[in-house]
N, C-alpha and C positions, 0 to 999 in steps of 0.2 A: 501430414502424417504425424500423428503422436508416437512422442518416442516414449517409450518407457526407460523408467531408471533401474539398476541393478542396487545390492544394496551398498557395493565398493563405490558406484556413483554417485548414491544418496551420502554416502559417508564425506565424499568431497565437500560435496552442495550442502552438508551441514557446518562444515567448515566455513563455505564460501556466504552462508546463513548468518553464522556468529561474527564473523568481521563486519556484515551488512548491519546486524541489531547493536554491535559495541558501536558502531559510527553513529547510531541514532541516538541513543542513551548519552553519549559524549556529546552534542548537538541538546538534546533535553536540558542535560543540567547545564548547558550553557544561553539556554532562552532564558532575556529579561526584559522590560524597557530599556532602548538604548542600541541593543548591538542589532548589526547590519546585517541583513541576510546572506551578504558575502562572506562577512566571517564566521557564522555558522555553516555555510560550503566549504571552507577552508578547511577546517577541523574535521568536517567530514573525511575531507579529500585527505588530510594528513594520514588519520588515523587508518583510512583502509591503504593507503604505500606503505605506510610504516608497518603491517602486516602482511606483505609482502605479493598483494591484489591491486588490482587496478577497478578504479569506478566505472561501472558496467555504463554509468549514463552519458561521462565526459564523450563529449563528441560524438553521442549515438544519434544518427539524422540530424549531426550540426548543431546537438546540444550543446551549451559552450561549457555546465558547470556539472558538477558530481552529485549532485544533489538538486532535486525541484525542492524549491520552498515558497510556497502558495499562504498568502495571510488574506484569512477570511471571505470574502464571496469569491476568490481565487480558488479554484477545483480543484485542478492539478497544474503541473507543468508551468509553475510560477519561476522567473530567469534570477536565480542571486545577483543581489545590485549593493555596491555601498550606500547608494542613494535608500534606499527599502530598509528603514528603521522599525523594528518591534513596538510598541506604544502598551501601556496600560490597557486590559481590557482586549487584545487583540486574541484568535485563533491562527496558531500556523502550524501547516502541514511539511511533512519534512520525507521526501521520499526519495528513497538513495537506493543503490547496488551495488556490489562487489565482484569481479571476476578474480577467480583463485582456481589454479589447474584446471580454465576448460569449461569451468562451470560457474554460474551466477544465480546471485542472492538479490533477493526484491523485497524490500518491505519498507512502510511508511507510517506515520504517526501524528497525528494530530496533540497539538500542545498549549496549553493556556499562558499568555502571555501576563502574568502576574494575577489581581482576582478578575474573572470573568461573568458575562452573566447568565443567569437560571437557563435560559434557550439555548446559552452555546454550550453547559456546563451537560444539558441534556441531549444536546445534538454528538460529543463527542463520545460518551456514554452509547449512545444508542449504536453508532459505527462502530465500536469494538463488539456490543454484545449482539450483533446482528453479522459480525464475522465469525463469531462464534456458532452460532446460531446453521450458519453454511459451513463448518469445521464437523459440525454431527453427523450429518448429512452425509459429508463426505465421508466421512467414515466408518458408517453405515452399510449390511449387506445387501447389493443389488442395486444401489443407488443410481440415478445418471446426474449431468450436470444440471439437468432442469430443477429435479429437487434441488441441489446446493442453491440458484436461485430463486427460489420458489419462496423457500426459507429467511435467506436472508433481506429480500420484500417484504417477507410478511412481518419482521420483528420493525421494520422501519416503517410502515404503515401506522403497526400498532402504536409506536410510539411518536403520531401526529408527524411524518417525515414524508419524504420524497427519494427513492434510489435513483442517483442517474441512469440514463441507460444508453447514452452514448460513447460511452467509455465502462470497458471492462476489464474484467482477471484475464487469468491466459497462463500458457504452461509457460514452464522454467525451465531452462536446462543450457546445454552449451549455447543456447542463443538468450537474450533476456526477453523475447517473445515468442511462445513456438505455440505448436496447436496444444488441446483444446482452447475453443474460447472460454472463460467463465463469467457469465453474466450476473448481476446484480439484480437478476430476476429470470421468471422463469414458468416453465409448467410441467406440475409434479410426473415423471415417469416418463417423459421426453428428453432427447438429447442423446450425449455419448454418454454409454456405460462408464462407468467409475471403476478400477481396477488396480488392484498391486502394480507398484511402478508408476503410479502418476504422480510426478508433480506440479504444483500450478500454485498460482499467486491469486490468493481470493483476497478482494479487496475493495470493500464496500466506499461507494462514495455518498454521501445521503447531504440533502438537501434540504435547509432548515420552510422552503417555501416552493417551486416551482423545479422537475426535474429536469427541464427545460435551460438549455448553456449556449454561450458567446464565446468565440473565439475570439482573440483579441487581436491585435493589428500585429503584436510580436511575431506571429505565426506557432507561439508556443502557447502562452497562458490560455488555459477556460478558467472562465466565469459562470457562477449562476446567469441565467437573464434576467434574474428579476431583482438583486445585486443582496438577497439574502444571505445568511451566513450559508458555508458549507466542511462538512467535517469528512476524512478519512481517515482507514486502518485496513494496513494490509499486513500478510503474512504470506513468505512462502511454505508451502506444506507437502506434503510425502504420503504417500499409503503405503505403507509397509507389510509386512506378515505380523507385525506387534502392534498393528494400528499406524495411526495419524502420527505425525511426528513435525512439527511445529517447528521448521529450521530456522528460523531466523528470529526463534522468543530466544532471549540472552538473559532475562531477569521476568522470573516466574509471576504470570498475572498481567505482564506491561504491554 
C-alpha cells in the first residue's frame, strides 16, 4: 500500500533529506586517488550521528556499512573495504541514508575519481539529466509512474546508454523501501497515478554498454555483465501542493 505523506511528514523527510545530501557532499569533497572506500563510509557514517540520525543502510539486510560505494562497472551495493582504493581515472557511486524521527533520506552520486574519460564524463551527465527528465514527469498533472519511466529511458537511449532494469526507485518514508515501485523505464499512461503525498526515490542507473548485470559472490555488489562502466543518481522527492520538492539536493544543481 502507498502511504502518502502529509506536509508535517514531508517536513521531517526534508530534514532526514539534508543530513542524507550533507553526508554525500562531505564524501564528494573527500574523493581522490588514494583513499579507501572505508574511509569514505566513515565520514559518511560520522557526519549523519553527528546530526543526530542513524544510517538508514548500516545493517539493513546484513549490510555491514552506511554507505554503498560501487567504483565503476559496480552498479550498486558495492561493500566499503580498506583494501578498495580510488585510482586516477576511476567512477564511484556513493549511495547512503539517513533515518531522523521515523523517516529516511535516499540518495546517491556518481563522482569522478580525479580526470576522467569522454564516456564516463558522458555516462555520469546523462544519469543526472535523465533523473531529471522523470522529476518532470513526475510533476506533471495526471501523470502515472510509467511516464516518470518512460521518460527517464528515453533521455538514456538518446544519449547511446542502457537503463538497468533489474533494480529500481521505490517510495520513501518510515521504511527506506515502501511501495510504489519506480522503474527506470516504462510505458507512457500506465502504472499507479502520481498524486500529492508521494514520495519515492527516482534513481536512474544507466549502463555505459549492456543493461544486463551480475551479482557477485558478495551477495551484495552488481555489476554490469559485460564489465562496462556504469553511472548513478538518485534523489528522494515529494509532490506537494507547490510542486516537486527535491529533499535531498543540499547544494543547488548537484
Amino acid at each position: 500500500m502507498i502511504q502518502l505523506k502529509n506536509s508535517t511528514q514531508i517536513s521531517i523527510m526534508k530534514e532526514a533529506g539534508r543530513i542524507t545530501g550533507e553526508a554525500i557532499l562531505l564524501a564528494r569533497d573527500s574523493v581522490k586517488p588514494g583513499i579507501s572506500t572505508w574511509e569514505l563510509d566513515k565520514i559518511i557514517q560520522n557526519h549523519i550521528e553527528r546530526s543526530g540520525a542513524k544510517p538508514s543502510f548500516l545493517g539493513y539486510g546484513g549490510f555491514p556499512a552506511s554507505a554503498c560505494i560501487s567504483i565503476n562497472d559496480e552498479i550498486i551495493h558495492g561493500i566499503p573495504s580498506k583494501d578498495r582504493i580510488l585510482q586516477e581515472g576511476d567512477i564511484v557511486k556513493i549511495d547512503t541514508g539517513a533515518f531522523y524521527k521515523g523517516f529516511h533520506g535516499d540518495s546517491a552520486r556518481t563522482i569522478p575519481v580525479g580526470r576522467i574519460s569522454i564516456e564516463a564524463q558522458k555516462l555520469i551527465d546523462t544519469a543526472k539529466e535523465s533523473f531529471l527528465c522523470g522529476v518532470r514527469e513526475f510533476g506533471m498533472e495526471n501523470k502515472r509512474i510509467g511516464d516518470v519511466g518512460y521518460a527517464i529511458d528515453s533521455c538514456i537511449k538518446a544519449n547511446g546508454f542502457t537503463a538497468v532494469r533489474k533494480y529500481i526507485g521505490h517510495g520513501v518514508g518510515h521504511e527506506l523501501h515502501e511501495a510504489p515501485d519506480v522503474p527506470n523505464f516504462g510505458t507512457p499512461g500506465r502504472g499507479v497515478r502520481i498524486c500529492r503525498g508521494f514520495v519515492v526515490a527516482i534513481e536512474p542507473m544507466v549502463n555505459a554498454g549492456t543493461h544486463a548485470v551480475v551479482e557477485t559472490s558478495s551477495g551484495w555488489t552488481v555489476k554490469t555483465a559485460d564489465g562496462r562502466l556504469s553511472a548513478h543518481y538518485e534523489n528522494t522527492v515529494a509532490l506537494t501542493a507547490d510542486g516537486v520538492i527535491i529533499l535531498t539536493e543540499v547544494e543547488k544543481g548537484y
